[in-house]
PAPA-541010 format. One record per residue (C-alpha): x, y, z; residue number from 0; residue in three letters; chain. Coordinates in nm, 2 decimals, decimal comma, padded with zeros to 4 digits. Layout:
BEGIN
+--------+--------+--------+-----+------+-------+
:   east :  north :     up :  nr : rest : kette :
+--------+--------+--------+-----+------+-------+
:      X :      Y :      Z : NUM :  ALA :     A :
...
+--------+--------+--------+-----+------+-------+
//
This chain:
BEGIN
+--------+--------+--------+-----+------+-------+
:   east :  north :     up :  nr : rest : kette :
+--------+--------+--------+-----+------+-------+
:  04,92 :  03,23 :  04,28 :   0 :  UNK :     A :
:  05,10 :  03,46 :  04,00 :   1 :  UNK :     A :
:  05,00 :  03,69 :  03,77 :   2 :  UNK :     A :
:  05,13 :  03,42 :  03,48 :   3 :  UNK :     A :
:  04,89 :  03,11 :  03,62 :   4 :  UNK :     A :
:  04,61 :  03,41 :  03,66 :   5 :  UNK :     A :
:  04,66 :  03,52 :  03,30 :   6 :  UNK :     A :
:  04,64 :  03,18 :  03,18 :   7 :  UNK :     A :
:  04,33 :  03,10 :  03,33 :   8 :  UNK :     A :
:  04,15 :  03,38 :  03,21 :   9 :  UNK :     A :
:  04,31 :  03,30 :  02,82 :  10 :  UNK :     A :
:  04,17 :  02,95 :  02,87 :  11 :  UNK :     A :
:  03,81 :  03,08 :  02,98 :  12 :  UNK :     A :
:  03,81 :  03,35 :  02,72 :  13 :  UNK :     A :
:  03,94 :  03,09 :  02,47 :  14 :  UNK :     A :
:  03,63 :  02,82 :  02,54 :  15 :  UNK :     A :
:  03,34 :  03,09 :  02,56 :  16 :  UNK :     A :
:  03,10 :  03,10 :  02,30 :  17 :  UNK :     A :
:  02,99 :  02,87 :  02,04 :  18 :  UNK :     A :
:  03,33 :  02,83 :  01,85 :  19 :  UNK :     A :
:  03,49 :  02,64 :  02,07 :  20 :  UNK :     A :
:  03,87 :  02,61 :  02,03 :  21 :  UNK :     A :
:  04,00 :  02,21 :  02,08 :  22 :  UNK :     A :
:  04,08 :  02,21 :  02,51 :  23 :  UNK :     A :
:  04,44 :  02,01 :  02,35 :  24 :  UNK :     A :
:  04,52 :  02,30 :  02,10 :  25 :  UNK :     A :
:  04,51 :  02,57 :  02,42 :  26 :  UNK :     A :
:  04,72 :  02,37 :  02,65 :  27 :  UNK :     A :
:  04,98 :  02,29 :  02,35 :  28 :  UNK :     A :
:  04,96 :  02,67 :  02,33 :  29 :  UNK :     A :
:  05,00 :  02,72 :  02,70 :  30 :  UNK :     A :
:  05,29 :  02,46 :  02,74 :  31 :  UNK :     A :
:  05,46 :  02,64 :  02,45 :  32 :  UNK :     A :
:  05,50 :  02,92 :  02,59 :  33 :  UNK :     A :
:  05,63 :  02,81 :  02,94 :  34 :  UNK :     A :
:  05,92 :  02,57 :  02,79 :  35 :  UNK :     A :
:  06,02 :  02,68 :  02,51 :  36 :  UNK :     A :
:  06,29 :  02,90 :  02,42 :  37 :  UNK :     A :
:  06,28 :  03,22 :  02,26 :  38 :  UNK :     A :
:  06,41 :  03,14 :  01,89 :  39 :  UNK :     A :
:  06,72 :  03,44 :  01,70 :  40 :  UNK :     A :
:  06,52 :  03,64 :  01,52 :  41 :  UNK :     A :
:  06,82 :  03,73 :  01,25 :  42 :  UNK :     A :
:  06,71 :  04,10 :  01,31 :  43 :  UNK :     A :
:  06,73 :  04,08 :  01,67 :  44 :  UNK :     A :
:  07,05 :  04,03 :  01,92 :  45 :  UNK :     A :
:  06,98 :  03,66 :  02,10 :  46 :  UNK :     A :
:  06,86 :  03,81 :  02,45 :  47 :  UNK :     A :
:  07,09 :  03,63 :  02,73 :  48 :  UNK :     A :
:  06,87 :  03,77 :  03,03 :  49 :  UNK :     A :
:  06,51 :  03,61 :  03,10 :  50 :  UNK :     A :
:  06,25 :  03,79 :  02,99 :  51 :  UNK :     A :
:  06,04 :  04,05 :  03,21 :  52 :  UNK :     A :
:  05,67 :  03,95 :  03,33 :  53 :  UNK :     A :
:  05,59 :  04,26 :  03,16 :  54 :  UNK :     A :
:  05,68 :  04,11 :  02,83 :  55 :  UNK :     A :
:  05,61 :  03,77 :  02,91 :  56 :  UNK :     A :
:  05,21 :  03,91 :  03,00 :  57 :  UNK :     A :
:  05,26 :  04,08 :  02,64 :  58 :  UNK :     A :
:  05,39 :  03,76 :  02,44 :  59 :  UNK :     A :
:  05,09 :  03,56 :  02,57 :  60 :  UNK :     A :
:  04,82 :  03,83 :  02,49 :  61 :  UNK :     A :
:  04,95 :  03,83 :  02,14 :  62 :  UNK :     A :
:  04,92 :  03,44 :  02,13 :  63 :  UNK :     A :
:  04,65 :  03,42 :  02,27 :  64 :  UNK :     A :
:  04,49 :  03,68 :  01,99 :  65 :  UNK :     A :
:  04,66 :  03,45 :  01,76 :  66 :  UNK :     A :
:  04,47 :  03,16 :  01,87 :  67 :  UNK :     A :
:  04,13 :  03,32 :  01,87 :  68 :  UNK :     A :
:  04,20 :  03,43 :  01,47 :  69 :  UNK :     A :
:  04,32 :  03,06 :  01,34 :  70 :  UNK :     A :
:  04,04 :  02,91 :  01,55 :  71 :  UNK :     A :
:  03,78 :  03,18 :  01,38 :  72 :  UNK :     A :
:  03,93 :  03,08 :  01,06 :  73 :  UNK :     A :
:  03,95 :  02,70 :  01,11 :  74 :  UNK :     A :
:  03,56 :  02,73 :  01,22 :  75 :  UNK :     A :
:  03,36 :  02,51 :  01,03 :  76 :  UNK :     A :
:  03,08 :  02,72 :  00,77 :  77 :  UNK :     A :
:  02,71 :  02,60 :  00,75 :  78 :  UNK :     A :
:  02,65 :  02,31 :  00,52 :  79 :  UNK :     A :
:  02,99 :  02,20 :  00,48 :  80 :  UNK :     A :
:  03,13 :  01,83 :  00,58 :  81 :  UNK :     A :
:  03,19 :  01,82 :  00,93 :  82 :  UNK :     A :
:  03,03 :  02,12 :  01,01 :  83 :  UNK :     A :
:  02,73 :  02,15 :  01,24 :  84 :  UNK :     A :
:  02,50 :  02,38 :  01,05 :  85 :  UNK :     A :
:  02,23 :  02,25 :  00,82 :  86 :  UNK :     A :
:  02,31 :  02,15 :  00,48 :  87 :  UNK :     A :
:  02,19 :  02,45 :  00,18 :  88 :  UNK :     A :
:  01,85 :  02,41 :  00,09 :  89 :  UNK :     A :
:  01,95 :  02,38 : -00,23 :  90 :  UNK :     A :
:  02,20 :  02,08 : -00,15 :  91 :  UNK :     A :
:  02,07 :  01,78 : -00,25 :  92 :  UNK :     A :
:  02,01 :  01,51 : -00,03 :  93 :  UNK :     A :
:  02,27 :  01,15 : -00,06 :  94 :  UNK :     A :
:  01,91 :  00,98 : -00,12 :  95 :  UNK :     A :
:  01,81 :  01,19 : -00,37 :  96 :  UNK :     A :
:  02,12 :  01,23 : -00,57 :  97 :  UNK :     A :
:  02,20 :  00,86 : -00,54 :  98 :  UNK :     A :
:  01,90 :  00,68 : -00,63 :  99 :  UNK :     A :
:  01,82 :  00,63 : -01,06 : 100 :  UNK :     A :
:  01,52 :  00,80 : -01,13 : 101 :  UNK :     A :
:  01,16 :  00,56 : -01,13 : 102 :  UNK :     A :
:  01,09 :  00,50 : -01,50 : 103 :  UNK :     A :
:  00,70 :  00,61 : -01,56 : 104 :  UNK :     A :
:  00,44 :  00,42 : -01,67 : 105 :  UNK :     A :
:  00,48 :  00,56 : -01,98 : 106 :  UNK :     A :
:  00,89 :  00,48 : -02,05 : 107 :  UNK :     A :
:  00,84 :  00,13 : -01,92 : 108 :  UNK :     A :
:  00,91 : -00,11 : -02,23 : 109 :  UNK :     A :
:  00,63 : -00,29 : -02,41 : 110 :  UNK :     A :
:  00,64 : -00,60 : -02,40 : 111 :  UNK :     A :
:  00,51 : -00,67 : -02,76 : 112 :  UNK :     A :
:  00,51 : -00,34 : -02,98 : 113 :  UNK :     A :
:  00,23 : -00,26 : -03,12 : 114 :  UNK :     A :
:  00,17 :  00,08 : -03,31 : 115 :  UNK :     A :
: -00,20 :  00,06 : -03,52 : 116 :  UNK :     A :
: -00,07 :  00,41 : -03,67 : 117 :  UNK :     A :
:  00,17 :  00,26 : -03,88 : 118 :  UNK :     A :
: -00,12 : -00,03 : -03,99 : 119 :  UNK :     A :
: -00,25 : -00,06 : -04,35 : 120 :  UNK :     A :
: -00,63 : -00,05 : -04,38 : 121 :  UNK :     A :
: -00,82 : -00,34 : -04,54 : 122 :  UNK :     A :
: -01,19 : -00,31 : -04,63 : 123 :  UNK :     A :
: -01,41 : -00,60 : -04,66 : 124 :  UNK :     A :
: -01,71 : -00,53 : -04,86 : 125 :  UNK :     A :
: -01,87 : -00,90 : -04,81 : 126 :  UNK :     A :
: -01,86 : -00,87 : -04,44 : 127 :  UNK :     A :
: -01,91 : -00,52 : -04,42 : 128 :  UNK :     A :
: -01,64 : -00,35 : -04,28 : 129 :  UNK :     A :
: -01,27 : -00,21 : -04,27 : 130 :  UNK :     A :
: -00,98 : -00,33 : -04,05 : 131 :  UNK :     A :
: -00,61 : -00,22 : -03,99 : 132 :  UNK :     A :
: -00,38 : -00,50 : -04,00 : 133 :  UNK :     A :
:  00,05 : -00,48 : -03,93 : 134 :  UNK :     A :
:  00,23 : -00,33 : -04,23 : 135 :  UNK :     A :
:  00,44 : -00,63 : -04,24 : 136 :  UNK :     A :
:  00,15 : -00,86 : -04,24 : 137 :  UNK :     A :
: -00,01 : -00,99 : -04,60 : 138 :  UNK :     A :
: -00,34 : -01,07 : -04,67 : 139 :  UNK :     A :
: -00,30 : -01,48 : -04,67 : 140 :  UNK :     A :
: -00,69 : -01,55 : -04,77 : 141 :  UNK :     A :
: -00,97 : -01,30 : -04,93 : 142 :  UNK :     A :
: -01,30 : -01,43 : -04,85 : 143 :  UNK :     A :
: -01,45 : -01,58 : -05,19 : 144 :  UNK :     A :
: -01,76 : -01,68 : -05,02 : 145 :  UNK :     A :
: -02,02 : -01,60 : -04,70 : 146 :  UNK :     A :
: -01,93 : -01,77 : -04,38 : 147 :  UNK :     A :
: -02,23 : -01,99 : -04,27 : 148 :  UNK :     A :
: -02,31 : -02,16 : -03,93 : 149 :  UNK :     A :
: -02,26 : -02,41 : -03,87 : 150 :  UNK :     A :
: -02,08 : -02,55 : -04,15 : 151 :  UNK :     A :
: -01,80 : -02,31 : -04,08 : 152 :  UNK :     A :
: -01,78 : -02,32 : -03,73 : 153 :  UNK :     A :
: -01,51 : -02,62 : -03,75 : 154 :  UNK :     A :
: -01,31 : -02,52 : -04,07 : 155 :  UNK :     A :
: -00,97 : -02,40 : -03,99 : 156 :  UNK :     A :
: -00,79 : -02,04 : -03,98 : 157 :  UNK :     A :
: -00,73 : -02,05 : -04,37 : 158 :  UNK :     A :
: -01,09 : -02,09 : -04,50 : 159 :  UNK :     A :
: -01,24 : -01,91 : -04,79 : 160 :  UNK :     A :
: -01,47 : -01,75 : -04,59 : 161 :  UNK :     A :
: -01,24 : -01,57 : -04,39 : 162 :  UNK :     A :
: -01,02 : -01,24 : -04,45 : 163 :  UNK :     A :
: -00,69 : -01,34 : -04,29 : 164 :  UNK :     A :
: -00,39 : -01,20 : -04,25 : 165 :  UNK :     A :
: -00,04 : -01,36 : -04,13 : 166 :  UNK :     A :
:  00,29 : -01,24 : -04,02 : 167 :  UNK :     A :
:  00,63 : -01,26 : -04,22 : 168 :  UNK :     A :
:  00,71 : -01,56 : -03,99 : 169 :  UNK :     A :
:  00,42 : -01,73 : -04,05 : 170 :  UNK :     A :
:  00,36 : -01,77 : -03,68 : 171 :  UNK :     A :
:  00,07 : -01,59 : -03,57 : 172 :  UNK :     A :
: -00,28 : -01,50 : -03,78 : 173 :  UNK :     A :
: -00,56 : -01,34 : -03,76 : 174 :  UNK :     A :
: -00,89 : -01,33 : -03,94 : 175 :  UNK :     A :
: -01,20 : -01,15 : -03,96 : 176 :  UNK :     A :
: -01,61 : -01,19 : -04,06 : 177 :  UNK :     A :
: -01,92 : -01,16 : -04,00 : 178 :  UNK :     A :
: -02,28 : -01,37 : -04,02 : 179 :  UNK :     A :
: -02,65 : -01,25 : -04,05 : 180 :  UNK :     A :
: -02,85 : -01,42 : -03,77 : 181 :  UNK :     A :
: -03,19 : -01,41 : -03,69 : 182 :  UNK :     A :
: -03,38 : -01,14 : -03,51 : 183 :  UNK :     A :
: -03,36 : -01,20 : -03,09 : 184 :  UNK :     A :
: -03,05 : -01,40 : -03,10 : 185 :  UNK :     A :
: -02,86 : -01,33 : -02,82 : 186 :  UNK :     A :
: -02,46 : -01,30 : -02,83 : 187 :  UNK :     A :
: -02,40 : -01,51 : -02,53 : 188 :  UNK :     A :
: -02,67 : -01,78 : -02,70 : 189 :  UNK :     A :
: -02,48 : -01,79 : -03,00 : 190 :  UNK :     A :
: -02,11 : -01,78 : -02,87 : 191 :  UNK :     A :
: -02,19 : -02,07 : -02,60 : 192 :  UNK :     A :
: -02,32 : -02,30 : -02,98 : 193 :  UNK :     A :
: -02,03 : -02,18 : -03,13 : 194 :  UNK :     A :
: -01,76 : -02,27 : -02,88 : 195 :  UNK :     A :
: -01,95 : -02,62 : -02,87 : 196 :  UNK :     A :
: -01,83 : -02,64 : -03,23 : 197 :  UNK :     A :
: -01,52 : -02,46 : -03,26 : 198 :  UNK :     A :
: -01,36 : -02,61 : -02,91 : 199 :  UNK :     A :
: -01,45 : -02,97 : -03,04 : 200 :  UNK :     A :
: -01,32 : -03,23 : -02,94 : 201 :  UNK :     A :
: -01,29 : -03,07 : -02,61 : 202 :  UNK :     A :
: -01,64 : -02,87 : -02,55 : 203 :  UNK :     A :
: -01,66 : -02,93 : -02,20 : 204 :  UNK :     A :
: -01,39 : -02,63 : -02,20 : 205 :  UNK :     A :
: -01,68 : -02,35 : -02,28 : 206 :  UNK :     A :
: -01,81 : -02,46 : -01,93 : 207 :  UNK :     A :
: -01,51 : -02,23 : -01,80 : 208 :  UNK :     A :
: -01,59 : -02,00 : -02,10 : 209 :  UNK :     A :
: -01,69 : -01,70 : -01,83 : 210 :  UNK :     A :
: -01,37 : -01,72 : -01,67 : 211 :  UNK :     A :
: -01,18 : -01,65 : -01,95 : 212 :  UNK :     A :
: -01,45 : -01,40 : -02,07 : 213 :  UNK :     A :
: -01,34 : -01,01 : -02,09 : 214 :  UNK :     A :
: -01,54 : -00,70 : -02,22 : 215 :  UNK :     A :
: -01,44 : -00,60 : -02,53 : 216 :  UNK :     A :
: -01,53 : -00,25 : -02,78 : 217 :  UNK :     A :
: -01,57 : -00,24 : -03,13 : 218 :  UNK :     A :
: -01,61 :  00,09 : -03,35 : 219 :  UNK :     A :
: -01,86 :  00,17 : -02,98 : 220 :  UNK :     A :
: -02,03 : -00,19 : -02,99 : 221 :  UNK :     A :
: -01,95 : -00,36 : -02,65 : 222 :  UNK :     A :
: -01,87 : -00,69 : -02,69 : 223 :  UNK :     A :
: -01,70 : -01,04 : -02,58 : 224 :  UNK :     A :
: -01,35 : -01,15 : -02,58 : 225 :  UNK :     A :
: -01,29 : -01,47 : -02,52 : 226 :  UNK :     A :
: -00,98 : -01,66 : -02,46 : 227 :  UNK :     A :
: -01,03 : -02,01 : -02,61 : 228 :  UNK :     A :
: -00,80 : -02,32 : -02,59 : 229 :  UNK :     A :
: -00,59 : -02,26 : -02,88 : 230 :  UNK :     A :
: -00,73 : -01,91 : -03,00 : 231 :  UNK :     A :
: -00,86 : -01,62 : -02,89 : 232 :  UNK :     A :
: -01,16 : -01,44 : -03,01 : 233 :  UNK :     A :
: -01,39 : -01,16 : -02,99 : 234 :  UNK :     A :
: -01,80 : -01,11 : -03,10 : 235 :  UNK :     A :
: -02,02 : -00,82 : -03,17 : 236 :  UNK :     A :
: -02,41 : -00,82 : -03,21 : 237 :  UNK :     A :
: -02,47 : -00,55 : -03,44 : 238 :  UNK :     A :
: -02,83 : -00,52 : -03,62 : 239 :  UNK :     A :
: -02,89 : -00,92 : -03,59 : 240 :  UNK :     A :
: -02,55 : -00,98 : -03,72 : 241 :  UNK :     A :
: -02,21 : -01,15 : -03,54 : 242 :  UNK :     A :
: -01,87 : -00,95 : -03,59 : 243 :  UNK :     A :
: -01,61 : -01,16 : -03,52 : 244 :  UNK :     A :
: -01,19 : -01,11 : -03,51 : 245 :  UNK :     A :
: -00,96 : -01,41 : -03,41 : 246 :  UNK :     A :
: -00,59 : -01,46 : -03,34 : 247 :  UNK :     A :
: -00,52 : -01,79 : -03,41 : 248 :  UNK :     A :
: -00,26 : -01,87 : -03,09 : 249 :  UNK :     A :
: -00,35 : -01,92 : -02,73 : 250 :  UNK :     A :
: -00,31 : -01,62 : -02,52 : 251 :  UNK :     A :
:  00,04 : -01,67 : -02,36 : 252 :  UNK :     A :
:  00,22 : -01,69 : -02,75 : 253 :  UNK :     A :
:  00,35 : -01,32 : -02,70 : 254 :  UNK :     A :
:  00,45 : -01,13 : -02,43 : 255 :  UNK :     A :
:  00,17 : -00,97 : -02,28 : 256 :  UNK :     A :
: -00,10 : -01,16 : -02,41 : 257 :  UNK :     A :
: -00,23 : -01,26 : -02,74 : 258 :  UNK :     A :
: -00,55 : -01,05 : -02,65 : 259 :  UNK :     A :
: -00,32 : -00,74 : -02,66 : 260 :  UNK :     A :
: -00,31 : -00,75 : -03,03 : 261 :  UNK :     A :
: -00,66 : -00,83 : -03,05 : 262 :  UNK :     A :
: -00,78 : -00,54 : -02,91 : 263 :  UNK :     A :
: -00,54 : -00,33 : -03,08 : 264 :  UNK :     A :
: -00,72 : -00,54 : -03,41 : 265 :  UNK :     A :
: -01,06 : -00,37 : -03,28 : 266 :  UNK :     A :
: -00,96 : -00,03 : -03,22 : 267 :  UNK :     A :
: -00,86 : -00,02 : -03,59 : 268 :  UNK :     A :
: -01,20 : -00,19 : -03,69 : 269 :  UNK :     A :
: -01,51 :  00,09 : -03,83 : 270 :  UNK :     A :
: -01,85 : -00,08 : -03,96 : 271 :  UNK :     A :
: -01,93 :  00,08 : -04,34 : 272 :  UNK :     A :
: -02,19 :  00,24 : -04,38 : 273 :  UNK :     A :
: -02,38 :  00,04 : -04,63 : 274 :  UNK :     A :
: -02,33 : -00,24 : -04,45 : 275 :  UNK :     A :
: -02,23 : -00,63 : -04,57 : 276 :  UNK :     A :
: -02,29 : -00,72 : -04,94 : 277 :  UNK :     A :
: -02,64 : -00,89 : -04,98 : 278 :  UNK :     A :
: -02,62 : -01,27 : -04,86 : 279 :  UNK :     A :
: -02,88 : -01,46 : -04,74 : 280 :  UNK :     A :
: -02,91 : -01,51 : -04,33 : 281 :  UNK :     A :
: -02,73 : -01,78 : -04,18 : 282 :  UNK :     A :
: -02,93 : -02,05 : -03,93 : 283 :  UNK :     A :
: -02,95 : -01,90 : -03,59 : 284 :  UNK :     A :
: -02,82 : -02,14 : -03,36 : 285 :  UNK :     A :
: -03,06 : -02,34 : -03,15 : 286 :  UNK :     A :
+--------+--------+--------+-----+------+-------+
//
């Protein structure tokens, strides 16, 4: 064995120690380079015609191999980089996270029937005894002109003179509003159950489903009952022996998101006056 093949082999060792590991085919193309191939004229330098000394052979390959070790330090991959083994920065962002569209909140999701009371006008009824906000865009279609009785009125239709209505520029959808005195004890599921009877006709048999389609309602902090009717829907309040009622005139699946949506919205613009309704005699509490 030679001093060349012994030199070698302790380049290669020195070469693959540690945690930078050079390529094994990088050091042997090294290697083989240097046992073939011919010196090349340096233009400085007479061409040498005689082979060259172990001496300066062992010097040639210490140099290369120092060379090696510098392009291999400087090839060496850094932490966080593609390809490289160390952890990505902590303040790299994951592909998940810089891929994916941000979740919309609850808040930025859209409506799906606007519906902004802020921008309502008010409207005060003095016969029935309180105020309501109604859409800017709505008009008043019908001022009351006369006390709503039961249960004459139970069957007349959205644009009687007992009601305060209001309808939108399309004329497709309406509401209307009052309120009736009834006597002392009457209960508010007695007297919706006699009105549906009425108002549902020809088709009363549908208030036998009337709790199924009944939801808890609020009005200026009365509770209440909303009720989602055939072709309507509706809400009552019992305050001080006397029914409050508010009703869209469509069936609940007219708008996006529910006709009971603007209902409520109705509600929460709706405030009792203090005085109360104009004088009127009590209506017939039904039996």
């Amino acid at each position: 064995m030679n001093d060349d093949q012994a030199f070698e082999r302790a380049t290669q060792a020195f070469l693959e120690d540690g945690s930078d590991r050079t390529p094994a085919a990088t050091i042997d193309a090294v290697l083989l380079a240097v046992r073939t191939t011919p010196q090349e004229r340096d233009l400085r330098i007479p061409w040498r015609t005689a082979p060259m000394s172990n001496l300066a052979r062992l010097v040639t390959l210490a140099v290369l191999a120092v060379l090696v070790i510098a392009i291999a330090f400087s090839l060496r991959p850094t932490s966080g980089t593609v390809g490289g083994g160390g952890s990505p920065s902590p303040s790299s962002p994951s592909p998940a996270a810089s891929s994916s569209a941000p979740a919309l909140s609850p808040s930025a999701q859209p409506s799906p029937y606007s519906i902004d009371t802020k921008t309502w006008t008010t409207y005060t009824s003095a016969r029935y005894g309180f105020s309501i906000g109604h859409p800017a865009d709505w008009y008043v279609h019908t001022t009351a002109t006369r006390d709503w009785t039961y249960p004459a009125d139970a069957t007349v239709d959205m644009y009687s003179t007992a009601l305060e209505t209001f309808v939108d520029t399309n004329n497709t959808i309406a509401a209307s509003t009052w309120s009736v005195a009834v006597k002392s004890g009457t209960t508010l599921d007695a007297w919706i159950h006699a009105y549906c009877a009425l108002a549902e006709s020809p088709a009363p048999s549908d208030c036998t489903t009337m709790p199924g389609r009944t939801v808890a309602a609020s009005m200026d902090g009365h509770a209440g009952s909303l009720v989602r009717f055939t072709q309507d829907t509706q809400a009552f309040f019992l305050v001080n022996d006397r029914i409050y009622v508010v009703a869209i005139w469509q069936a609940e699946e007219f708008i996006p998101g529910g006709v009971s949506r603007l209902l409520q919205a109705y509600l929460s613009t709706m405030h009792l006056l203090p005085g109360g309704p104009s004088p009127s005699g009590a209506s017939p509490s039904p039996s």
